[in-house]
PDB file of N, CA, C and O in Angstrom:
ATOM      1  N   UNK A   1      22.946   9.927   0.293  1.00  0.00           N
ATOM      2  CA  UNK A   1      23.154  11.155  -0.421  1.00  0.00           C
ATOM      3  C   UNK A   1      22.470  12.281   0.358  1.00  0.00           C
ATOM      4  O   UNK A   1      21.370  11.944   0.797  1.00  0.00           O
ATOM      5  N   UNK A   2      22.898  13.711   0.679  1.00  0.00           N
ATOM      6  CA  UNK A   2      22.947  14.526   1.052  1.00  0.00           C
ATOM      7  C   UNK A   2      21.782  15.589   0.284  1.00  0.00           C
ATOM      8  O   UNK A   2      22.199  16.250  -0.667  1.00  0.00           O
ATOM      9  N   UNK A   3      20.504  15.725   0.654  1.00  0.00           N
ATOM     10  CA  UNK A   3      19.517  16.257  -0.298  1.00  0.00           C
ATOM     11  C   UNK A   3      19.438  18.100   0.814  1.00  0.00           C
ATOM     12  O   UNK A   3      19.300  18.187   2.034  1.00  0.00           O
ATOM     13  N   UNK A   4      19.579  19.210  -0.148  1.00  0.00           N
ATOM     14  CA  UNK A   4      19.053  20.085   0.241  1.00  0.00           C
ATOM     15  C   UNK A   4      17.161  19.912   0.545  1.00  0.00           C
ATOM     16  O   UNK A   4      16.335  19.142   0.055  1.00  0.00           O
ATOM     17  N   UNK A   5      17.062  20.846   1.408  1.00  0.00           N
ATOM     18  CA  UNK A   5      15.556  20.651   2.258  1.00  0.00           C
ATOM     19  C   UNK A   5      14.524  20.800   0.734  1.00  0.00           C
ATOM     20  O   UNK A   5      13.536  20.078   0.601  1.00  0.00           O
ATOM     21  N   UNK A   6      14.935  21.850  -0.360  1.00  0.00           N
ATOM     22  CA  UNK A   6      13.774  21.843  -1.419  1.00  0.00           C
ATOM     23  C   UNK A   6      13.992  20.749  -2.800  1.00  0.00           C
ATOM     24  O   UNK A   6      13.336  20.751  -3.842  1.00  0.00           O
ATOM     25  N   UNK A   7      14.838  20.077  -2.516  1.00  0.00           N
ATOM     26  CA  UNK A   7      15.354  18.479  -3.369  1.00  0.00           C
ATOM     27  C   UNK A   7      14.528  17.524  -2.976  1.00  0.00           C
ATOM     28  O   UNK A   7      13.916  16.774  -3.737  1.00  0.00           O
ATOM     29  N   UNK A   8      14.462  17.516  -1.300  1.00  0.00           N
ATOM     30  CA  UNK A   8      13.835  16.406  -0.140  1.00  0.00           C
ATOM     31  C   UNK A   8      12.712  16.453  -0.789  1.00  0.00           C
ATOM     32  O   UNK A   8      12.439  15.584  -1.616  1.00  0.00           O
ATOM     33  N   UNK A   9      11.807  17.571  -0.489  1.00  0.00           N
ATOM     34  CA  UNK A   9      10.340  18.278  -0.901  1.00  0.00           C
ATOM     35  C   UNK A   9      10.334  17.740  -1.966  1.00  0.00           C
ATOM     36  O   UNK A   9       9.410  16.932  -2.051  1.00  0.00           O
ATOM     37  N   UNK A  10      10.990  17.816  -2.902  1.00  0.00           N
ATOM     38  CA  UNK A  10      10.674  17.561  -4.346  1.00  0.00           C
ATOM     39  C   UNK A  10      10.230  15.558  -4.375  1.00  0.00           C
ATOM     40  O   UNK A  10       9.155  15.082  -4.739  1.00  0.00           O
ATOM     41  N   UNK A  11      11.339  14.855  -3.920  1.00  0.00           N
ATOM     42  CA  UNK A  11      11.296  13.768  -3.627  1.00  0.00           C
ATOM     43  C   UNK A  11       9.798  13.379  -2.711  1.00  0.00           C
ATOM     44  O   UNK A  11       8.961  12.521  -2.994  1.00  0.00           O
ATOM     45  N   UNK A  12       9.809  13.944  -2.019  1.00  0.00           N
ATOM     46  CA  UNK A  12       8.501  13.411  -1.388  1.00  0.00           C
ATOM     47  C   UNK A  12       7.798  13.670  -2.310  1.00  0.00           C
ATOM     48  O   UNK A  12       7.895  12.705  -3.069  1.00  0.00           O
ATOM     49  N   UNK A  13       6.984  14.551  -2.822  1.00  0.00           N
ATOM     50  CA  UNK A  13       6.276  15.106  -3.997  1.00  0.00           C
ATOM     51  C   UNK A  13       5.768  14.112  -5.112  1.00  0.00           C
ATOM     52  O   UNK A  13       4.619  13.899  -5.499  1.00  0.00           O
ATOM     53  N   UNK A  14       7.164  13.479  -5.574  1.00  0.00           N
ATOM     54  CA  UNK A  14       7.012  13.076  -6.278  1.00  0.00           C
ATOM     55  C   UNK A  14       6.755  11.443  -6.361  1.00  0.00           C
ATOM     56  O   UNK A  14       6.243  10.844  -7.307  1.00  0.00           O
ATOM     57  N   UNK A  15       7.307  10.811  -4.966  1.00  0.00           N
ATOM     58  CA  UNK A  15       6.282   9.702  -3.997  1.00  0.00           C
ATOM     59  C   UNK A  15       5.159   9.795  -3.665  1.00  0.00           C
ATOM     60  O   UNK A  15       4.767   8.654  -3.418  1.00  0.00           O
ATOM     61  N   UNK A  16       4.255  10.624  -3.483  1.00  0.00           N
ATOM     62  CA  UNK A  16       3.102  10.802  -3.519  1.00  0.00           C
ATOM     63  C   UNK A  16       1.931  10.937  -4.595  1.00  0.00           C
ATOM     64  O   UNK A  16       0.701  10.899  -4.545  1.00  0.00           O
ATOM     65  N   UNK A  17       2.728  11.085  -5.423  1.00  0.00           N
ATOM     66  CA  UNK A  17       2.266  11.230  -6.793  1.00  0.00           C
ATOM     67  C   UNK A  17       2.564  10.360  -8.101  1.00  0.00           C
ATOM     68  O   UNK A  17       2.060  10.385  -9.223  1.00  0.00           O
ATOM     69  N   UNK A  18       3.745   9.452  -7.436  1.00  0.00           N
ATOM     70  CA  UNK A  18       3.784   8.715  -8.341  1.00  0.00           C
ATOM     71  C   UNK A  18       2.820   8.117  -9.394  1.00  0.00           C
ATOM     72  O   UNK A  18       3.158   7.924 -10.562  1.00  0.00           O
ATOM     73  N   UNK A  19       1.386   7.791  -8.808  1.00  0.00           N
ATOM     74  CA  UNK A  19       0.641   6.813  -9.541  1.00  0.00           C
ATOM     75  C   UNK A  19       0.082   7.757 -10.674  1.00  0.00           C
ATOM     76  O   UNK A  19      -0.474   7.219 -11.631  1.00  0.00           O
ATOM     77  N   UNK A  20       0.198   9.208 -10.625  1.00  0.00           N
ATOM     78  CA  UNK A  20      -0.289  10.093 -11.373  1.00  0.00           C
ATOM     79  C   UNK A  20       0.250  10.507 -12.411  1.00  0.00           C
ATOM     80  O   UNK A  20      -0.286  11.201 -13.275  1.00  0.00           O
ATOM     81  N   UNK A  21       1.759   9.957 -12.386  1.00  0.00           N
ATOM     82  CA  UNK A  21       2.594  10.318 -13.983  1.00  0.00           C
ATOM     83  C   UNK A  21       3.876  11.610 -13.405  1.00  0.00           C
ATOM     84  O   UNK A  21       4.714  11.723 -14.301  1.00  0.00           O
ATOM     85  N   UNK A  22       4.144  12.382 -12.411  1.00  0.00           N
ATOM     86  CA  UNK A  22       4.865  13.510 -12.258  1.00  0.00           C
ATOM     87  C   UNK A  22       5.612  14.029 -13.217  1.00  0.00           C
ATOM     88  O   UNK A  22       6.522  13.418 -13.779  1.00  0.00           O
ATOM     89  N   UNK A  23       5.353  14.896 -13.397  1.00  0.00           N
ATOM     90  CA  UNK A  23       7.022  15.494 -14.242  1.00  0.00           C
ATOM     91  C   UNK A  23       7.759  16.812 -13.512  1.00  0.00           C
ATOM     92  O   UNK A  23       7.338  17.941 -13.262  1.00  0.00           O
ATOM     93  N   UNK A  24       8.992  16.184 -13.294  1.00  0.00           N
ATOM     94  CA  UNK A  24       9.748  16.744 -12.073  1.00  0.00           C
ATOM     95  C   UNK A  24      10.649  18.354 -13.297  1.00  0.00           C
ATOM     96  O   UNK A  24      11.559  18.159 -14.103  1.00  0.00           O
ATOM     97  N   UNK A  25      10.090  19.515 -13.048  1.00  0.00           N
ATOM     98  CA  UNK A  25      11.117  20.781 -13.538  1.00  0.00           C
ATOM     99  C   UNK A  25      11.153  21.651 -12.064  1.00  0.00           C
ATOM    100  O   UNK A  25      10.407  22.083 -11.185  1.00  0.00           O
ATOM    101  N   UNK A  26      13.260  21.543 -12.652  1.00  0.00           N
ATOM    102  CA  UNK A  26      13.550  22.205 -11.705  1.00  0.00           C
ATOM    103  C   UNK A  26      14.290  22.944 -12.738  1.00  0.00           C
ATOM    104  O   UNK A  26      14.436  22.532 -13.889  1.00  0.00           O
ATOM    105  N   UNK A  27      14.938  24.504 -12.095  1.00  0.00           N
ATOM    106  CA  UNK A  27      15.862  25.161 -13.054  1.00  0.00           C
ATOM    107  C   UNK A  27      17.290  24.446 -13.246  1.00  0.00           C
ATOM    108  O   UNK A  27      17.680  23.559 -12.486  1.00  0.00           O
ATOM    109  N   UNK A  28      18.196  25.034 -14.590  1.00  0.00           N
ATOM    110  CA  UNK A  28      19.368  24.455 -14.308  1.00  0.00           C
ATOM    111  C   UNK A  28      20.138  24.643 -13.048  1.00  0.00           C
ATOM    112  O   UNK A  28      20.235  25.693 -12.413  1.00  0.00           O
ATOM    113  N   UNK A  29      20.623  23.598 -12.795  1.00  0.00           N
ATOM    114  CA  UNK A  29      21.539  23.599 -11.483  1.00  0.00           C
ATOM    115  C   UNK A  29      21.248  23.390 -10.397  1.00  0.00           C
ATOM    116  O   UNK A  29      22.078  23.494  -9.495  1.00  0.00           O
ATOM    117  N   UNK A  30      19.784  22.979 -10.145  1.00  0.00           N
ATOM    118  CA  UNK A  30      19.196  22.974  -8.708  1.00  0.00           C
ATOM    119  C   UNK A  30      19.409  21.597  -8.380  1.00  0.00           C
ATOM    120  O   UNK A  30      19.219  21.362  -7.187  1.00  0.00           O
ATOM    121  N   UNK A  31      19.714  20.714  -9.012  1.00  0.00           N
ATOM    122  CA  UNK A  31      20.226  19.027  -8.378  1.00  0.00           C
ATOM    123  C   UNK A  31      18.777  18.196  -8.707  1.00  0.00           C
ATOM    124  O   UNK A  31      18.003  17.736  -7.868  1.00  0.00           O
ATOM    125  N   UNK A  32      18.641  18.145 -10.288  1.00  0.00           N
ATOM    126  CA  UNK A  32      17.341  17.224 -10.456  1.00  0.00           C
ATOM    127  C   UNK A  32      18.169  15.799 -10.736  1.00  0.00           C
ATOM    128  O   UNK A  32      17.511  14.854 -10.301  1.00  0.00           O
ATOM    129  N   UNK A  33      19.155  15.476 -11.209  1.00  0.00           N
ATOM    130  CA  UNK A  33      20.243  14.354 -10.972  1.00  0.00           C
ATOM    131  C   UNK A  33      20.278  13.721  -9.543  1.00  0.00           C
ATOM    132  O   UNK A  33      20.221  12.492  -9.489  1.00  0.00           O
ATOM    133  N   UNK A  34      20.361  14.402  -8.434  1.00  0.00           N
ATOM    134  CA  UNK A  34      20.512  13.781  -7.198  1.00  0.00           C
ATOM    135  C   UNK A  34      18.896  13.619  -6.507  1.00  0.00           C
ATOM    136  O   UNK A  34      18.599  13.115  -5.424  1.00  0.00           O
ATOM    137  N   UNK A  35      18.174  14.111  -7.335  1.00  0.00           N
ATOM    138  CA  UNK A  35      16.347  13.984  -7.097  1.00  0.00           C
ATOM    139  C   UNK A  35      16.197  12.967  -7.162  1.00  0.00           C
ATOM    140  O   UNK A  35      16.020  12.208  -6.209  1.00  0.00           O
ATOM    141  N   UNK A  36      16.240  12.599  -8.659  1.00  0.00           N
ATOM    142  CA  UNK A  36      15.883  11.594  -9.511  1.00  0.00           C
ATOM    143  C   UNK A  36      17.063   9.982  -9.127  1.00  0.00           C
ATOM    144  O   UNK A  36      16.793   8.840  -9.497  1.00  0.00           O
ATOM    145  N   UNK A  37      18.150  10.340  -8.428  1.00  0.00           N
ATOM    146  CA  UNK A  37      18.888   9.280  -7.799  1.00  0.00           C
ATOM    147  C   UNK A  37      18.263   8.786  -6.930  1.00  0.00           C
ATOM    148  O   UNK A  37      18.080   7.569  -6.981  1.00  0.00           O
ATOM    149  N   UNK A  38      17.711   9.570  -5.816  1.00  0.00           N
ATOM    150  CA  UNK A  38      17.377   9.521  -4.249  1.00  0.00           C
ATOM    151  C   UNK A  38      16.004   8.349  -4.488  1.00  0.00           C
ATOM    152  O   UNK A  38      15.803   7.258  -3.954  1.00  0.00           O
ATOM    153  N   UNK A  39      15.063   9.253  -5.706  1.00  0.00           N
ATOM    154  CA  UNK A  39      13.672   8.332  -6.175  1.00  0.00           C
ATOM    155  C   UNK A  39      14.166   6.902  -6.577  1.00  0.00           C
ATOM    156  O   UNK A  39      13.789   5.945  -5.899  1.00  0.00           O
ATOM    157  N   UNK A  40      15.040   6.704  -7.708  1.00  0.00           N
ATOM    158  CA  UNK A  40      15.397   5.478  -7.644  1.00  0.00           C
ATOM    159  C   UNK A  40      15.828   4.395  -6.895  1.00  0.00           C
ATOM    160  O   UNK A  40      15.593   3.193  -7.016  1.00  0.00           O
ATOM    161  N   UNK A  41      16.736   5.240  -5.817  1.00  0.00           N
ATOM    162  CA  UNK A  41      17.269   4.426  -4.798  1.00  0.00           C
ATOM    163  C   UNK A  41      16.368   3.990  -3.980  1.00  0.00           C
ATOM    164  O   UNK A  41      16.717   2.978  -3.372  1.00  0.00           O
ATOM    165  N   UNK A  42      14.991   4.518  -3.664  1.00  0.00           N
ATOM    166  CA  UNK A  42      14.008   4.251  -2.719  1.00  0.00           C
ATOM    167  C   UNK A  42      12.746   3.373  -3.306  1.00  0.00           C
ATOM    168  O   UNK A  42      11.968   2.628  -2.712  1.00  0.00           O
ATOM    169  N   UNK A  43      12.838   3.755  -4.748  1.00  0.00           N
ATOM    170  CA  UNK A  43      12.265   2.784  -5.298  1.00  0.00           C
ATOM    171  C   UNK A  43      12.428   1.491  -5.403  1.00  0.00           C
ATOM    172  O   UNK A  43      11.431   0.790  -5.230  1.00  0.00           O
ATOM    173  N   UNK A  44      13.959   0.732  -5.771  1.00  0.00           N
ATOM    174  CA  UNK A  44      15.319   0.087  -5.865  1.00  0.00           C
ATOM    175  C   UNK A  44      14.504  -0.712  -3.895  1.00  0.00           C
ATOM    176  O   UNK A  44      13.819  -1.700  -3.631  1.00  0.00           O
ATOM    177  N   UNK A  45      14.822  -0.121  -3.444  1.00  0.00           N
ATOM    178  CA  UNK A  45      14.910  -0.822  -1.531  1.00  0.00           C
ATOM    179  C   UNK A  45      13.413  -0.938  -1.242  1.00  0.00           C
ATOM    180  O   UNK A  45      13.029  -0.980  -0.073  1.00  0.00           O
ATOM    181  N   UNK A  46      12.281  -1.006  -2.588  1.00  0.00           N
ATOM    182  CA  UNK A  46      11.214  -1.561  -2.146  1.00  0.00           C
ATOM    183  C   UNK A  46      10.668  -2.906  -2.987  1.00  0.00           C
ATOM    184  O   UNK A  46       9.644  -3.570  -2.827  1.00  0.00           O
ATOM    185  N   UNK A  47      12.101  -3.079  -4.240  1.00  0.00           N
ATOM    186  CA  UNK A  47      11.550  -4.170  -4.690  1.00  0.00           C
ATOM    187  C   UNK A  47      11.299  -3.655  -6.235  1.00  0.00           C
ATOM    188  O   UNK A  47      11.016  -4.544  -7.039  1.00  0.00           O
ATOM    189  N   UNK A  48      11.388  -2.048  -6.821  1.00  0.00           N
ATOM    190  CA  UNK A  48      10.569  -1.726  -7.652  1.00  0.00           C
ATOM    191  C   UNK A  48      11.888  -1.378  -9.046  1.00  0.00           C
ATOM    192  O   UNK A  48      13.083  -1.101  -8.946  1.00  0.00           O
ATOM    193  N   UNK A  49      11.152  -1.524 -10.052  1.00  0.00           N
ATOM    194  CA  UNK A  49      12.056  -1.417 -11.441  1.00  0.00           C
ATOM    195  C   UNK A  49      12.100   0.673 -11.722  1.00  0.00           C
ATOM    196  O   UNK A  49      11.272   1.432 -11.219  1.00  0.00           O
ATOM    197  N   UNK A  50      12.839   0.951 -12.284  1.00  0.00           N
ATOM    198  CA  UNK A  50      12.927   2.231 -12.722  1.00  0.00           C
ATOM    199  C   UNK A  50      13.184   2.608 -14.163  1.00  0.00           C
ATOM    200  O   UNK A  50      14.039   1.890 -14.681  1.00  0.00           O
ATOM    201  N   UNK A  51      12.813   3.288 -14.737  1.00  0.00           N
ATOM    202  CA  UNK A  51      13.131   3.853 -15.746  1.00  0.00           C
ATOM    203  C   UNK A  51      13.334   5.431 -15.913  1.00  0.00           C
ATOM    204  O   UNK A  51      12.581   6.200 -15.315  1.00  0.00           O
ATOM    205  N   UNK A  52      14.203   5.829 -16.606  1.00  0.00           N
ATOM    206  CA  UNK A  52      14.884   7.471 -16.412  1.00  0.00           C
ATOM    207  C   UNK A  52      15.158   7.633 -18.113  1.00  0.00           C
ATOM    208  O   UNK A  52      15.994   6.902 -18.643  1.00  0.00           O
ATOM    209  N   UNK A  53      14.694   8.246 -18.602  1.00  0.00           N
ATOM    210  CA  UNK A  53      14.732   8.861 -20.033  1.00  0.00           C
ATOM    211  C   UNK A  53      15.090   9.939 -20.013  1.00  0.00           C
ATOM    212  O   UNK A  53      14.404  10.817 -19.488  1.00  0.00           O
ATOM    213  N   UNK A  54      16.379  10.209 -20.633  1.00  0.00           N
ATOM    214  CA  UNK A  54      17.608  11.465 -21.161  1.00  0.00           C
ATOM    215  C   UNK A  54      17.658  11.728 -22.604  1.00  0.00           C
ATOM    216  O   UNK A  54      17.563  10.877 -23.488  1.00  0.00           O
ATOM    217  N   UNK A  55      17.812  12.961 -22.749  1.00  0.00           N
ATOM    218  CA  UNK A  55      17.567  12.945 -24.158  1.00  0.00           C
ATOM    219  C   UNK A  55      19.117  13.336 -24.326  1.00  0.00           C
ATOM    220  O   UNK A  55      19.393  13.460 -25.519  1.00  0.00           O
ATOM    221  N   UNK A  56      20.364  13.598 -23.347  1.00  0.00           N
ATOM    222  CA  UNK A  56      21.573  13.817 -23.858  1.00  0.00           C
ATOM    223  C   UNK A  56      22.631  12.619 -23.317  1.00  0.00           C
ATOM    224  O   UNK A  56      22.455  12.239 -22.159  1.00  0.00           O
ATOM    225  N   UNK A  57      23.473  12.145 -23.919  1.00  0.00           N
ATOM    226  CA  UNK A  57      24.335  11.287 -23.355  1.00  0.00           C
ATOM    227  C   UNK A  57      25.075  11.661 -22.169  1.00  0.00           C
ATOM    228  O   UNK A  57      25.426  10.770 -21.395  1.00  0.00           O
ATOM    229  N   UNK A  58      25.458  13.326 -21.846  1.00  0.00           N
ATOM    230  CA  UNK A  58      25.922  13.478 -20.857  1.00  0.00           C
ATOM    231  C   UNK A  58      25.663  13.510 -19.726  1.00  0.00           C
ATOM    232  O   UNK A  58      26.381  13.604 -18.731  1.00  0.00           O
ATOM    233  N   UNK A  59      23.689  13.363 -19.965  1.00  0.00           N
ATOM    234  CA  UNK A  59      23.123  13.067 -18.948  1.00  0.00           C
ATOM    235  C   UNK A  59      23.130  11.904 -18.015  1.00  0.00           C
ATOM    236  O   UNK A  59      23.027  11.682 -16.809  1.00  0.00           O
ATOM    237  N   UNK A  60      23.324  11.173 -19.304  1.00  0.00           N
ATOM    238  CA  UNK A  60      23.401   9.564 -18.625  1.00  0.00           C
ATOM    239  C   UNK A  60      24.780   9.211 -18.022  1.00  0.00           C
ATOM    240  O   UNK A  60      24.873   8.447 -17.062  1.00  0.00           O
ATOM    241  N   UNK A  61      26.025   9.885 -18.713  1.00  0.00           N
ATOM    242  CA  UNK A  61      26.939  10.039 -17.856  1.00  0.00           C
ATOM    243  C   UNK A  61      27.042  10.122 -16.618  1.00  0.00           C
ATOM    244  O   UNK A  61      27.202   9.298 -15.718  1.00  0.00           O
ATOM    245  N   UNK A  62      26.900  11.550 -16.683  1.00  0.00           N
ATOM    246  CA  UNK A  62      26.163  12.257 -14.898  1.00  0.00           C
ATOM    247  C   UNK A  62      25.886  11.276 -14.471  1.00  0.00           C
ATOM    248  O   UNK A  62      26.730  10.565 -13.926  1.00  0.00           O
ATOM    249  N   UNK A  63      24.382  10.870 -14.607  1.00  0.00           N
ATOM    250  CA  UNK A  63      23.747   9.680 -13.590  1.00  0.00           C
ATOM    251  C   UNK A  63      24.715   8.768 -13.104  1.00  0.00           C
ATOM    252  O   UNK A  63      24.868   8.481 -11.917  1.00  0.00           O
ATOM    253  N   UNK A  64      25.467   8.252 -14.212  1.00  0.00           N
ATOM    254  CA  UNK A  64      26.075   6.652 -13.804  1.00  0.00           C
ATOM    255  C   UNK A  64      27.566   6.835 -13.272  1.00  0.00           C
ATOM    256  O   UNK A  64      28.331   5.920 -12.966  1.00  0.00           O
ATOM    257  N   UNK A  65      27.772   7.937 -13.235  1.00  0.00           N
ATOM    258  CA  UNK A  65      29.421   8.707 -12.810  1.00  0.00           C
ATOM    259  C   UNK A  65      29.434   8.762 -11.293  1.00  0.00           C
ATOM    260  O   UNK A  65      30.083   8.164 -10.436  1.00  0.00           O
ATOM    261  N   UNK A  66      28.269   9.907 -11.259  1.00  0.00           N
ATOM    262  CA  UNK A  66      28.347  10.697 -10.033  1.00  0.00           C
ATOM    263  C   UNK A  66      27.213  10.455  -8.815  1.00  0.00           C
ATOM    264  O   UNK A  66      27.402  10.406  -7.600  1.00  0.00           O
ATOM    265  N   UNK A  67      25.998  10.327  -9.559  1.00  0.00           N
ATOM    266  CA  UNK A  67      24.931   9.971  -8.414  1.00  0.00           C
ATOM    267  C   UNK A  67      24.089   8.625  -8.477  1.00  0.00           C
ATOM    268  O   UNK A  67      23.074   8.553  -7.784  1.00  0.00           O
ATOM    269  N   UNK A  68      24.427   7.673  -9.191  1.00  0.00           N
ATOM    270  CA  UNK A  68      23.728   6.732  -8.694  1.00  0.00           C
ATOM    271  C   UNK A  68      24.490   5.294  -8.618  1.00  0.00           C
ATOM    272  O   UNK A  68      24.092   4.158  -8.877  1.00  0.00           O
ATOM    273  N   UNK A  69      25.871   5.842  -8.112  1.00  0.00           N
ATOM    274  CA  UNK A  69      26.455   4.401  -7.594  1.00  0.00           C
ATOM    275  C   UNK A  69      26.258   3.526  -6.750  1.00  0.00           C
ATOM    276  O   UNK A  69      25.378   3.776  -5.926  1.00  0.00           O
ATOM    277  N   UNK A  70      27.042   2.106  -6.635  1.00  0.00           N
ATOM    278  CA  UNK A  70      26.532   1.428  -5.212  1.00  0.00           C
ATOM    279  C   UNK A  70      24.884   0.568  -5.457  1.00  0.00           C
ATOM    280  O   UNK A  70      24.229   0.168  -4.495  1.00  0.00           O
ATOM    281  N   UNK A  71      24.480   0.425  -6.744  1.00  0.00           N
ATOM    282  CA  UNK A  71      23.008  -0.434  -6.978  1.00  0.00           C
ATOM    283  C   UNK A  71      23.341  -1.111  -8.184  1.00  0.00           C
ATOM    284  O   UNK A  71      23.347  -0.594  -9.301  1.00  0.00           O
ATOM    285  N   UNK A  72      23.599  -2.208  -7.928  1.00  0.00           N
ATOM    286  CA  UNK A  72      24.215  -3.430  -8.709  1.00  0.00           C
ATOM    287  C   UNK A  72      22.803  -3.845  -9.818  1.00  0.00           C
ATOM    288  O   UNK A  72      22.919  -4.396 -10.913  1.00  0.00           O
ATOM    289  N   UNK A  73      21.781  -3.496  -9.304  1.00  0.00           N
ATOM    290  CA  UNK A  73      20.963  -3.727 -10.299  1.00  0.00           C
ATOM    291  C   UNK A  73      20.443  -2.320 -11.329  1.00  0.00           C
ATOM    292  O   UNK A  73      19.337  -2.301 -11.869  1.00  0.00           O
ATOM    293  N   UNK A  74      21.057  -1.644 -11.412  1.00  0.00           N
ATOM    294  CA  UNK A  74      20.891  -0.939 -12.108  1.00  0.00           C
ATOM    295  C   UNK A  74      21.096  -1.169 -13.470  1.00  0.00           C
ATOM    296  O   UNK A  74      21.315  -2.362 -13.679  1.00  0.00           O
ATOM    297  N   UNK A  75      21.110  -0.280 -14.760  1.00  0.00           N
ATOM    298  CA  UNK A  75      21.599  -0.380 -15.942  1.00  0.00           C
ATOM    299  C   UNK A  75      21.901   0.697 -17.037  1.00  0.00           C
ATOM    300  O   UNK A  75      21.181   0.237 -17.923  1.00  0.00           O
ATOM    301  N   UNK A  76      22.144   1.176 -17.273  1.00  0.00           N
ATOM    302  CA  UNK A  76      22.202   2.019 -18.302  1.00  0.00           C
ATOM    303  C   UNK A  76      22.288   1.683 -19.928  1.00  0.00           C
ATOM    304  O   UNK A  76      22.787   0.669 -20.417  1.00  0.00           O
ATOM    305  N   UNK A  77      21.603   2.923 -20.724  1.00  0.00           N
ATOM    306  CA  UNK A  77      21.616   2.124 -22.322  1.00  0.00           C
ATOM    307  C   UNK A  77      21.347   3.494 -22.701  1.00  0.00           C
ATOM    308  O   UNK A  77      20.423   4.255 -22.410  1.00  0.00           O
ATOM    309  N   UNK A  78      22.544   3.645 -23.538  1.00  0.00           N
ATOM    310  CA  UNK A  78      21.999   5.463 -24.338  1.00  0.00           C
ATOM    311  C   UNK A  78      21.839   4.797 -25.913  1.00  0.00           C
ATOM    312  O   UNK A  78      22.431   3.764 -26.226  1.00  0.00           O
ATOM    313  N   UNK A  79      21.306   5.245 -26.473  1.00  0.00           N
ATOM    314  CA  UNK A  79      21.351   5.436 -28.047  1.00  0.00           C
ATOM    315  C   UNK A  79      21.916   7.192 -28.732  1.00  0.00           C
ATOM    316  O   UNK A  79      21.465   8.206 -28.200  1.00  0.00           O
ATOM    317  N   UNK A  80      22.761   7.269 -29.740  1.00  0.00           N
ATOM    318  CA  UNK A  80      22.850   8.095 -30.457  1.00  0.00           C
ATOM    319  C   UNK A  80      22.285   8.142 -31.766  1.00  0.00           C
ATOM    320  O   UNK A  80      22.465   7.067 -32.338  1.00  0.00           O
ATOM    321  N   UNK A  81      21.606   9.067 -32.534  1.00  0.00           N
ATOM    322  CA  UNK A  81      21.708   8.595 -33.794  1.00  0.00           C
ATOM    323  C   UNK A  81      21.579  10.123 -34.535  1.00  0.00           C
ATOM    324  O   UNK A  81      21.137  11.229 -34.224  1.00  0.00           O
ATOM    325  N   UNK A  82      22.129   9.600 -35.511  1.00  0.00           N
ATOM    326  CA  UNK A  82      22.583  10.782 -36.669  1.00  0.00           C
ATOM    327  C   UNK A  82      21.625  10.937 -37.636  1.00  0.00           C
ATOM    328  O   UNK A  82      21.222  10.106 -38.450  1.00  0.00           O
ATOM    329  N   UNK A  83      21.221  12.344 -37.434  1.00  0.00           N
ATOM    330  CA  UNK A  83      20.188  12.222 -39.209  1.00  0.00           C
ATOM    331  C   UNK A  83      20.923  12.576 -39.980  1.00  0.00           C
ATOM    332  O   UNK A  83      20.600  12.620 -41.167  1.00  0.00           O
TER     333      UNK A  83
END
């Protein structure tokens, strides 16, 4: 996947910091979907489990549509619920 140079940054960032908890804000539209792919995928090719919490279903769409194909161990699981 194809990361603009301040996506990359972000990704490293947030490898370095992993053990500290990160919380990745970017504005709308800046490609935190293809961030948060790139982290998994590198996580994924060291052996390591992931977890990604969405609070909208279309998010999880996105993810499993467009940027994080091609990783057989992956999974997805949305819940909806109605009050």
């Amino acid at each position: 996947m194809l990361l603009r140079p301040y996506q990359r940054l972000a990704v490293e960032m947030l490898r370095e910091r992993v053990k500290d908890r990160p919380l990745l804000c970017m504005a709308t539209g800046s490609g935190k979907t293809p961030v948060l792919a790139e982290v998994v995928r590198l996580a994924h090719e060291k052996g390591r489990s992931t977890l990604l919490l969405v609070d909208r279903r279309e998010l999880v769409e996105q993810a499993a549509d467009k940027k994080m194909k091609g990783d057989e161990r992956k999974s997805f699981m949305s819940s909806c619920l109605k009050g």
